[in-house]
PLY file of the C-alpha trace (Angstrom):
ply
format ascii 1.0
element vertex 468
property float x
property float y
property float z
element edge 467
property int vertex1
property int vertex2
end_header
0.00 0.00 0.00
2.81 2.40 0.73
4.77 1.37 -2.60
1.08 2.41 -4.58
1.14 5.92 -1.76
3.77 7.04 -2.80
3.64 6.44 -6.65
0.38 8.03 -6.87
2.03 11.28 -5.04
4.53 11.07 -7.48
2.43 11.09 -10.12
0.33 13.69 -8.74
3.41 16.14 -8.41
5.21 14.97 -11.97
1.67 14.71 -14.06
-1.01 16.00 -12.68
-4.45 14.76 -14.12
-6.56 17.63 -15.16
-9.61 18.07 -13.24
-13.04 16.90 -14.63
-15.50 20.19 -15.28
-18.86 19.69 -14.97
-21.16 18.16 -17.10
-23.41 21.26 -19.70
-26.70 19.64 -18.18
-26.70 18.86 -14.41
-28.07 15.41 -13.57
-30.65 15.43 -10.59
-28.93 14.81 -7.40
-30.37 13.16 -3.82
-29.00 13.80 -0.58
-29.87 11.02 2.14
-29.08 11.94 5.64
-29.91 8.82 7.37
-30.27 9.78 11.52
-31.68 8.12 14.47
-31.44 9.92 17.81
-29.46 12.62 16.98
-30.77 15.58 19.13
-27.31 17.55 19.63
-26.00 17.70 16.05
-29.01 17.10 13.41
-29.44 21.69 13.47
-26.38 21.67 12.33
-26.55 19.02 9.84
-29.55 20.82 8.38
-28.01 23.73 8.40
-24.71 22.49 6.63
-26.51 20.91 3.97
-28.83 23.69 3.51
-25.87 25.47 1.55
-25.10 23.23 -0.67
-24.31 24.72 -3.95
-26.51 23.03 -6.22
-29.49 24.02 -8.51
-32.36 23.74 -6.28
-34.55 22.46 -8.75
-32.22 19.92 -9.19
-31.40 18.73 -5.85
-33.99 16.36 -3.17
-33.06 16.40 0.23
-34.12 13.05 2.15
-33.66 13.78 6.10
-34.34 9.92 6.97
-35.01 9.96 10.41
-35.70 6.62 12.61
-35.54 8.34 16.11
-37.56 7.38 19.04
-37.02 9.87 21.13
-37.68 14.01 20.70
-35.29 14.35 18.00
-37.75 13.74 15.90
-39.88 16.40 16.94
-36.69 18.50 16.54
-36.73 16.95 12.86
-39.83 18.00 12.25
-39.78 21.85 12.85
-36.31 22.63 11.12
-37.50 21.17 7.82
-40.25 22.75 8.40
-38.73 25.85 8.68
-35.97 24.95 5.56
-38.70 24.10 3.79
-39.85 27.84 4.40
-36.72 29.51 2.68
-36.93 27.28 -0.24
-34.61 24.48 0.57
-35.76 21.05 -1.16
-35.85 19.16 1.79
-38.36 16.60 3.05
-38.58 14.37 6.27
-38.98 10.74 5.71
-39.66 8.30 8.86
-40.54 4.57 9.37
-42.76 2.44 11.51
-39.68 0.49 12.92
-35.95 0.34 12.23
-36.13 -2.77 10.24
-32.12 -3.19 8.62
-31.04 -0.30 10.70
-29.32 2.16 8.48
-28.95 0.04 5.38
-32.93 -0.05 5.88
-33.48 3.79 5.99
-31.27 4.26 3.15
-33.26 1.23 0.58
-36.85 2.75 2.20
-35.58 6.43 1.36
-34.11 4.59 -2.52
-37.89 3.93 -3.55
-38.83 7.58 -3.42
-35.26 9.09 -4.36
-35.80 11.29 -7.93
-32.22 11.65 -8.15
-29.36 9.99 -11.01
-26.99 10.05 -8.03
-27.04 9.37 -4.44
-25.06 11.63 -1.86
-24.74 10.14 1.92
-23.85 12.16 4.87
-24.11 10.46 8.43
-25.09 13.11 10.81
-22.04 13.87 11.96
-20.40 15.10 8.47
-20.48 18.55 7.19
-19.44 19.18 3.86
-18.06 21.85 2.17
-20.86 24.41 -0.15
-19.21 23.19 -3.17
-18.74 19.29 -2.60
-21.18 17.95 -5.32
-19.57 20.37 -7.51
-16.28 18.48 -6.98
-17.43 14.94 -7.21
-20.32 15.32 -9.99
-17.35 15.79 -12.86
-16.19 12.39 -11.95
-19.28 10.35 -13.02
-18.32 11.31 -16.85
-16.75 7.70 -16.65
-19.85 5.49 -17.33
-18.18 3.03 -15.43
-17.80 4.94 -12.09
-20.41 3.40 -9.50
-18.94 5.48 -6.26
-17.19 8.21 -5.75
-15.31 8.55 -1.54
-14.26 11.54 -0.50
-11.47 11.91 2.44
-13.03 12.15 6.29
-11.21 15.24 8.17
-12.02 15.78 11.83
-13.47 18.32 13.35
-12.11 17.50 16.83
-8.92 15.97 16.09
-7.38 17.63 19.28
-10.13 17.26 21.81
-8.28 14.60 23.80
-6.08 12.13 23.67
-8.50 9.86 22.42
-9.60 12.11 19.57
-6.22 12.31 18.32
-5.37 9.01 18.04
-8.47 7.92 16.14
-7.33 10.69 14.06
-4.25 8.93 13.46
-5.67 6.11 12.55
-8.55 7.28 9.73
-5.86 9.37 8.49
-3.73 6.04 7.90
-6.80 4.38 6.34
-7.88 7.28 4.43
-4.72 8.13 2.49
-2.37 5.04 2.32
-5.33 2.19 2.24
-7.80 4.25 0.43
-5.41 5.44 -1.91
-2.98 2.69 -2.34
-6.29 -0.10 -3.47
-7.61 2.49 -5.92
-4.66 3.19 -7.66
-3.84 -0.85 -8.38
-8.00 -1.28 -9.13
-8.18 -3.15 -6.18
-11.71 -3.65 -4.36
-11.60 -0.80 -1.86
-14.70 0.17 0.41
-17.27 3.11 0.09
-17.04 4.37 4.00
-20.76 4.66 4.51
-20.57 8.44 4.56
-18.76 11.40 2.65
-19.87 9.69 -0.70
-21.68 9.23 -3.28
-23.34 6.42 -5.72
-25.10 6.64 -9.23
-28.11 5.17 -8.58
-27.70 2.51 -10.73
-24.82 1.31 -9.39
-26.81 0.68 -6.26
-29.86 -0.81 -7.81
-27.65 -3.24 -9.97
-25.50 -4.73 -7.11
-28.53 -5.71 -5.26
-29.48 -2.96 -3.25
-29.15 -2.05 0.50
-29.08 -5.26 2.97
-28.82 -4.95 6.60
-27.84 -8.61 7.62
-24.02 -7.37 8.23
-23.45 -4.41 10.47
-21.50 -2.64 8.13
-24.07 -2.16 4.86
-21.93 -0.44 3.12
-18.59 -2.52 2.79
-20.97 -5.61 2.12
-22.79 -3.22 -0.79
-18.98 -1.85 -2.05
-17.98 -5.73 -2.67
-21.13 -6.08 -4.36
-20.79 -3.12 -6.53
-17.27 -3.96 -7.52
-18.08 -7.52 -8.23
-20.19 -6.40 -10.66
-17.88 -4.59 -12.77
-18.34 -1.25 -11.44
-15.50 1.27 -10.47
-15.28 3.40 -7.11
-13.24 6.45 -7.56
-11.45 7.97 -4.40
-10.90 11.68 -3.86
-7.85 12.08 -1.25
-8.33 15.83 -1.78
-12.07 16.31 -1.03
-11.95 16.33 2.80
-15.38 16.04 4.68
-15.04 16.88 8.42
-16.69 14.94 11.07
-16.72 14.65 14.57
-14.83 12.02 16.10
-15.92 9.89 18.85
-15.16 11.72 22.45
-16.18 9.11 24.87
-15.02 5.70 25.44
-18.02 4.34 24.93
-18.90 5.73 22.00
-15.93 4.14 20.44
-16.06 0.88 21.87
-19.77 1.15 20.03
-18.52 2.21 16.63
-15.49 0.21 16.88
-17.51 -3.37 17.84
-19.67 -2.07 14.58
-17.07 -1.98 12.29
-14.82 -4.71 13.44
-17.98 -7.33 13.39
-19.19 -6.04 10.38
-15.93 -6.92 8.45
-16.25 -10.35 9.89
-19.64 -10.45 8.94
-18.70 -9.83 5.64
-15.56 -12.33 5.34
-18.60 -14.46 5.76
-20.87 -13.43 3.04
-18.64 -12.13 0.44
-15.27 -14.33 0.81
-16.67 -17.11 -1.36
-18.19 -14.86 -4.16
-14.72 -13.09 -4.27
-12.81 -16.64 -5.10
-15.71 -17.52 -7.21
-15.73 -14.28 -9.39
-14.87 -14.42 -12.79
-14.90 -10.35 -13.04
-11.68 -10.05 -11.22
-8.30 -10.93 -11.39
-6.13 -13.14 -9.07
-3.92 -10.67 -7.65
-7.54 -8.34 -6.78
-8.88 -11.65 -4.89
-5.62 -12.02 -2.83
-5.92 -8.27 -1.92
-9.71 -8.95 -0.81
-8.86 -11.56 1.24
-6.73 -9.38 3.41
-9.33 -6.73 3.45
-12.13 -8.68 4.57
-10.08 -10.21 7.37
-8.29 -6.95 8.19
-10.71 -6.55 11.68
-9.80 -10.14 12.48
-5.72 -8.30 13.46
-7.00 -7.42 16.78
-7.92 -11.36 17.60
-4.35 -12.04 16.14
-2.99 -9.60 18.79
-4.33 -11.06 21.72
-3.58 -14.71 20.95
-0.50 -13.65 20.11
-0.15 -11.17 23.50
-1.81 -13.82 25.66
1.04 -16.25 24.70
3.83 -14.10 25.12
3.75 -14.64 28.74
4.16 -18.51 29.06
6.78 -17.79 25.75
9.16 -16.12 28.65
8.91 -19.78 31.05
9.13 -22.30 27.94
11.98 -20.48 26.88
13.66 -21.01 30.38
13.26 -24.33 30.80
13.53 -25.89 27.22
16.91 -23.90 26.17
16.89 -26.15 22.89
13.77 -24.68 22.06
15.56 -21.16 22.31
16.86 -20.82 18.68
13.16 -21.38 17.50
11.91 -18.35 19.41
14.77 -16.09 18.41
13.67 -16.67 14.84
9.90 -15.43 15.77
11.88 -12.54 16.39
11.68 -11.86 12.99
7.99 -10.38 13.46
9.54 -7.30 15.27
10.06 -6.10 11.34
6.32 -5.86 10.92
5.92 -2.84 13.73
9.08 -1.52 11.93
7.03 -1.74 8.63
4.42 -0.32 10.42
6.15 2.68 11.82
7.45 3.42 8.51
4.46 3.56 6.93
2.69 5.69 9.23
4.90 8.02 9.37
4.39 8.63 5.07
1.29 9.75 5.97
2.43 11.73 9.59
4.37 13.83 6.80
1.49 14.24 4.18
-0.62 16.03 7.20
1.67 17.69 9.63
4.99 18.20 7.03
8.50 16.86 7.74
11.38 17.45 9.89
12.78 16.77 13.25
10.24 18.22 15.35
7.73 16.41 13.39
9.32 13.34 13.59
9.28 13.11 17.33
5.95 13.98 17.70
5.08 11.79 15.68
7.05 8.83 17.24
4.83 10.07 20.55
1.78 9.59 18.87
2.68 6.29 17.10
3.40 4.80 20.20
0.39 6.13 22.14
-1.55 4.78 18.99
0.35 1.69 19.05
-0.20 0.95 22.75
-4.25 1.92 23.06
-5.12 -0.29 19.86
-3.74 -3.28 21.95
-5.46 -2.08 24.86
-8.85 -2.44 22.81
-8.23 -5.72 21.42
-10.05 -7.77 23.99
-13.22 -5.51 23.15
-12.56 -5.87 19.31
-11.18 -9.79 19.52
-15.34 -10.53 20.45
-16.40 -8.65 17.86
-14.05 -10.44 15.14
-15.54 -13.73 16.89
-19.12 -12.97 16.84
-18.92 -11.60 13.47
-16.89 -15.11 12.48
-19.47 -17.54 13.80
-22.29 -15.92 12.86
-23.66 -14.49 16.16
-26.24 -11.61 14.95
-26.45 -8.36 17.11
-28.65 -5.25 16.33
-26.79 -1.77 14.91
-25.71 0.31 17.88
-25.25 3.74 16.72
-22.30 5.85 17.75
-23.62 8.59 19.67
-22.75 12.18 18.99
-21.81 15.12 21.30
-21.26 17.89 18.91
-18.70 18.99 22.07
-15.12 20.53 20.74
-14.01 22.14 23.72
-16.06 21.69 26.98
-15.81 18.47 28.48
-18.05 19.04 31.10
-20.70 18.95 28.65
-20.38 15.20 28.21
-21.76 14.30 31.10
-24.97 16.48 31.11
-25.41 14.83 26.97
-28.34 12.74 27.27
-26.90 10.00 25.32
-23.91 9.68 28.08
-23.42 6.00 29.29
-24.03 6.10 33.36
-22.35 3.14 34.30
-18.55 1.36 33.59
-18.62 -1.57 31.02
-18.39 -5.46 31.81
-14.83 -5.13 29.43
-13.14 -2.22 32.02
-13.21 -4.92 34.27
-11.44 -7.77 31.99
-9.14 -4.93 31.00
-7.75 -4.16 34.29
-7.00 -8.35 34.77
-5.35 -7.70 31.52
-3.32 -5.18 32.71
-2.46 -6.69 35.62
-1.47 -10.33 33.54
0.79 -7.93 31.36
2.19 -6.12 34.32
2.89 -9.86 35.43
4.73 -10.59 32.31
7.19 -7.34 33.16
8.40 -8.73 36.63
8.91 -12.36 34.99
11.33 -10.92 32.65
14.04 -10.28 35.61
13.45 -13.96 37.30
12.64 -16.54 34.99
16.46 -16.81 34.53
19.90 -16.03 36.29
20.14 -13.50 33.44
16.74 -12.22 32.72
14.83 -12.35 29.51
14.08 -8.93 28.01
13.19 -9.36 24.80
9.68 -9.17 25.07
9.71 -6.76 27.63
8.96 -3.59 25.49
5.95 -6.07 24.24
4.57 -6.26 27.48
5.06 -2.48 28.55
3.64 -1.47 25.69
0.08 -3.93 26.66
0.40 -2.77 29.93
0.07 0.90 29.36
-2.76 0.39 26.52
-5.17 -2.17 28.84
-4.28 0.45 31.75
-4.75 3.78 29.81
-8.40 1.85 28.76
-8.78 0.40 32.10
-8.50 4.30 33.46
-10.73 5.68 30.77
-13.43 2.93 31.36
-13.69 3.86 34.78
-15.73 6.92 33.79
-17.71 5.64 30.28
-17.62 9.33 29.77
-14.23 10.68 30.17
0 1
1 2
2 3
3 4
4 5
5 6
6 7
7 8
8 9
9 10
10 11
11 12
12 13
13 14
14 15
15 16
16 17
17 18
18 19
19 20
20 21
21 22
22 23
23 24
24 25
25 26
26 27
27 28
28 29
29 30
30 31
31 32
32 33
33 34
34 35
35 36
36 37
37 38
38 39
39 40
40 41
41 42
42 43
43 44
44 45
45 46
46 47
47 48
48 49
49 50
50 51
51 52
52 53
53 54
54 55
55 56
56 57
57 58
58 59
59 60
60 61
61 62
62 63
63 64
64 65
65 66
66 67
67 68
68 69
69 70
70 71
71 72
72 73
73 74
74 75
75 76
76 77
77 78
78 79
79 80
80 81
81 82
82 83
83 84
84 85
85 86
86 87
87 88
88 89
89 90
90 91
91 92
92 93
93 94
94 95
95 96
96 97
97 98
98 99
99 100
100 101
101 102
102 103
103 104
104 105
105 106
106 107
107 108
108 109
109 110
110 111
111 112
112 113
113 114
114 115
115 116
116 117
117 118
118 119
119 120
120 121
121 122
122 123
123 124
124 125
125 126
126 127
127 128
128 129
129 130
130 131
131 132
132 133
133 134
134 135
135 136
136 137
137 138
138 139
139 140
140 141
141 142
142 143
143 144
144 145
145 146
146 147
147 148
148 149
149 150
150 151
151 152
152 153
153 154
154 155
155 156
156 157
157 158
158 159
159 160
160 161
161 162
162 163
163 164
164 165
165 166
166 167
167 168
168 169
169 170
170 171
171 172
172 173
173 174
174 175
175 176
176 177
177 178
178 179
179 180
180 181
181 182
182 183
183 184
184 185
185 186
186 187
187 188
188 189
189 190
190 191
191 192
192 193
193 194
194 195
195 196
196 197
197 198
198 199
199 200
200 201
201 202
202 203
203 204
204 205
205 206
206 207
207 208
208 209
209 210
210 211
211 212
212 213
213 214
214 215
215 216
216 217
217 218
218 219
219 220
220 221
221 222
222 223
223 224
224 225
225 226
226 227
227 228
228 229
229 230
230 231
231 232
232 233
233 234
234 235
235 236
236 237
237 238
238 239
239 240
240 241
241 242
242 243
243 244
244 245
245 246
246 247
247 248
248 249
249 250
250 251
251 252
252 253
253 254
254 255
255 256
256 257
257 258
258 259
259 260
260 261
261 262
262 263
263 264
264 265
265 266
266 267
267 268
268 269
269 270
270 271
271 272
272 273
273 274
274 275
275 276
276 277
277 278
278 279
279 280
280 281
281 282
282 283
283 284
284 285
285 286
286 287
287 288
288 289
289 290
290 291
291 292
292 293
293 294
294 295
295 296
296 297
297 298
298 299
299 300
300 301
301 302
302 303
303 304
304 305
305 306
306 307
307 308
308 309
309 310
310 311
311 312
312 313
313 314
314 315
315 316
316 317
317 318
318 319
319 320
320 321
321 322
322 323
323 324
324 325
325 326
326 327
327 328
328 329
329 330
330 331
331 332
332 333
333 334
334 335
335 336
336 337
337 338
338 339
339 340
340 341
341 342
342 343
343 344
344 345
345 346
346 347
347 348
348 349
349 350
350 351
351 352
352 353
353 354
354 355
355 356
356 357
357 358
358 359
359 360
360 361
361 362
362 363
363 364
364 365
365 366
366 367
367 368
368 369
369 370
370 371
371 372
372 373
373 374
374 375
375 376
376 377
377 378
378 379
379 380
380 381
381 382
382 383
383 384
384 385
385 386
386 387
387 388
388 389
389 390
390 391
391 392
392 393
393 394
394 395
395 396
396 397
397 398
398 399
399 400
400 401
401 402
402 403
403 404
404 405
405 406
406 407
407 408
408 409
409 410
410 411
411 412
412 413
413 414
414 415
415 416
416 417
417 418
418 419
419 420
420 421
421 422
422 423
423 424
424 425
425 426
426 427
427 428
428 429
429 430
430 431
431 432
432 433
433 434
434 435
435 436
436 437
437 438
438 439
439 440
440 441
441 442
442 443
443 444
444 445
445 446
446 447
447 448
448 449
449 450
450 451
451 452
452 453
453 454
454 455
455 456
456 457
457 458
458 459
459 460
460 461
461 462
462 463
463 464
464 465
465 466
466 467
């Protein structure tokens, strides 16, 4: 992926394409803004989308809200009063939340009037002229999606914040980027986007038996012949996460949602004859990329014993001296993150060690959530079906007090804090073995452990308050 980065910036710098202009006749475009319970941030949703530069007479705005609680009400009057100044904008609802989002979405398909169809989760506020930059790329026939970038709106709130940041920036620019440029499948994100309608239709349509509707829908697409184009230069801002909770909840989503679709789509992959060899090798990866975390903690749960086998079966030694050899995919990691580091906060020495903070913070708190994750993987794996828990929003970029007034705040510590503080505690264990299980000591999985240690604690602390 960083090989295909870094050609494509090349490229980019050497021969830049032109861009697209827009088409002489403007096709009719829909906006779906699928919500449920979104009291603090669906005004300013509205409100964002409201200025969209578009022809009015060619644009439908479908607010699809499922909401069971006075959000809806809330709904109700600012369309209403959009509706007022001349903003195309109607309210759609349902009797229940049968498929969840991917539900919403197919229900809000059957009256859609539009050629192409933009999503924005509730969260995401684009910029005025977005559909102006992504229309001119549907001139390809072929083109069935087209993904803008996510930027953040809170990337500094916290700790927490930041790292998440980190990571979506990784995804977003060296995994985004790097599959589209070698025509590999890559996923539509579920937000920021948008699909011909077509495209939709012809892959089957919305289904909300996986928890993540829109990679399941992407493979569909794709399998079908059609191309996703990625914009790395149309940002979208959103707000991240702030609490704990909320991304355990949007983490569980995605990570048993990829499972989920390993599942479904796996076999249909090998089976495809639309698709070459080399694109089904990269899909296999992809589909089992949540299943990492449940690598980490077999492999972290094992490193303890590792340190006593090793002490008393010395002949065994030379074996686990070679499994050093997986240190080099950290280093490969580190490298690669740091491509992108560069891309977003420039170069240089001062960079670099800030950056070499936040890796390791990053590094550290993703094994800390792999417990929470690992049953995710699992439940998506064997088939275990769970309803879509949304990922609640604060609209909160300064004032952390405000978080625990919200009304979708979590009250109470989770059943995982609990397992993560034994963790902590096992890999705290681990340290202290490392100066007695020989005459010598045993250190070389010592940074392993400290690293586990400080990620299960750090979540451990956080989990304590749900909120914090």
């Amino acid at each position: 992926m960083l090989r295909y980065y870094l050609r494509y910036e090349n490229k980019k710098i050497n021969t830049p394409d032109p861009l697209p202009s827009l088409p002489k006749t403007l096709p009719k475009i829909t906006i779906q803004l699928p919500l449920y319970n979104e009291l603090y941030v669906v005004e300013r949703l509205l409100e964002c989308i409201s200025k969209i530069e578009f022809p009015k007479n060619k644009l439908q705005i479908q607010v699809l809200d499922d909401s069971t609680d006075e959000s809806l009400e809330l709904s109700k009057r600012l369309v209403l009063k959009h509706q007022k100044n001349k903003i195309p904008v109607e309210l759609i609802t349902r009797k229940d939340r049968k498929g969840f989002k991917a539900g919403a979405l197919k229900y809000g398909l059957e009256t859609a009037t539009g050629e192409f169809i933009a999503i924005f989760d509730a969260d995401f506020l684009p910029q005025p002229d977005w559909l102006l930059k992504t229309i001119p790329h549907f001139k390809n026939p072929n083109i069935g999606v087209v993904q803008t970038r996510w930027g953040h709106l809170n990337r500094h709130f916290s700790v927490l914040t930041e790292i998440q940041a980190f990571a979506l920036d990784a995804h977003f620019l060296l995994e985004q980027v790097g599959r589209n440029q070698q025509n590999h499948i890559i996923n539509f994100n579920g937000t920021a986007g948008i699909w011909r309608k077509e495209c939709i239709l012809d892959a089957g349509n919305w289904e909300g038996d996986t928890l993540t509707e829109d990679l399941d829908l992407s493979y569909r697409a794709q399998l079908k012949k059609w191309k996703f184009q990625y914009l790395d230069d149309v940002v979208t801002p959103a707000e991240l996460p702030v609490t704990l909770s909320a991304i355990r909840s949007q983490h569980f989503r995605w990570n048993k949602g990829g499972a989920e679709n390993f599942r479904k789509m796996i076999g249909k992959v090998i089976r495809s004859n639309n698709i070459s060899f080399s694109v089904k090798f990269n899909a296999l990866f992809h589909l089992l990329n949540s299943s990492m975390f449940l690598n980490v903690l077999i492999v972290a749960v094992l490193s303890v014993p590792l340190l006593f086998i090793k002490a008393y079966y010395p002949d065994l030694r030379f074996l686990f001296n070679l499994s050093g050899l997986f240190v080099a995919s950290t280093l490969i990691f580190f490298f690669c993150y740091w491509f992108i580091h560069k891309r977003i906060f420039g170069g240089g020495l001062s960079s670099f060690l800030e950056y070499i903070k936040r890796f390791l913070l990053f590094y550290s708190l993703v094994m800390g959530f792999a417990v929470h994750n690992s049953i995710a993987v699992l439940e998506g794996h064997l088939g275990k079906k769970s309803p879509f828990v949304r990922t609640p929003k604060f609209n909160i970029n300064s004032d952390s007090s405000r978080i625990s007034t919200n009304k979708y705040s979590l009250k109470n510590s989770s059943i995982y804090t609990l397992i993560e503080f034994v963790f902590a505690l096992y890999f705290l264990f681990g340290m202290f073995s490392a100066f007695g299980v020989s005459a010598e000591g045993d250190f070389g999985l010592f940074p392993f452990h400290l690293l586990l240690f400080i990620g299960f604690s750090s979540i451990f602390y956080h989990g304590l308050k749900p909120n914090l």
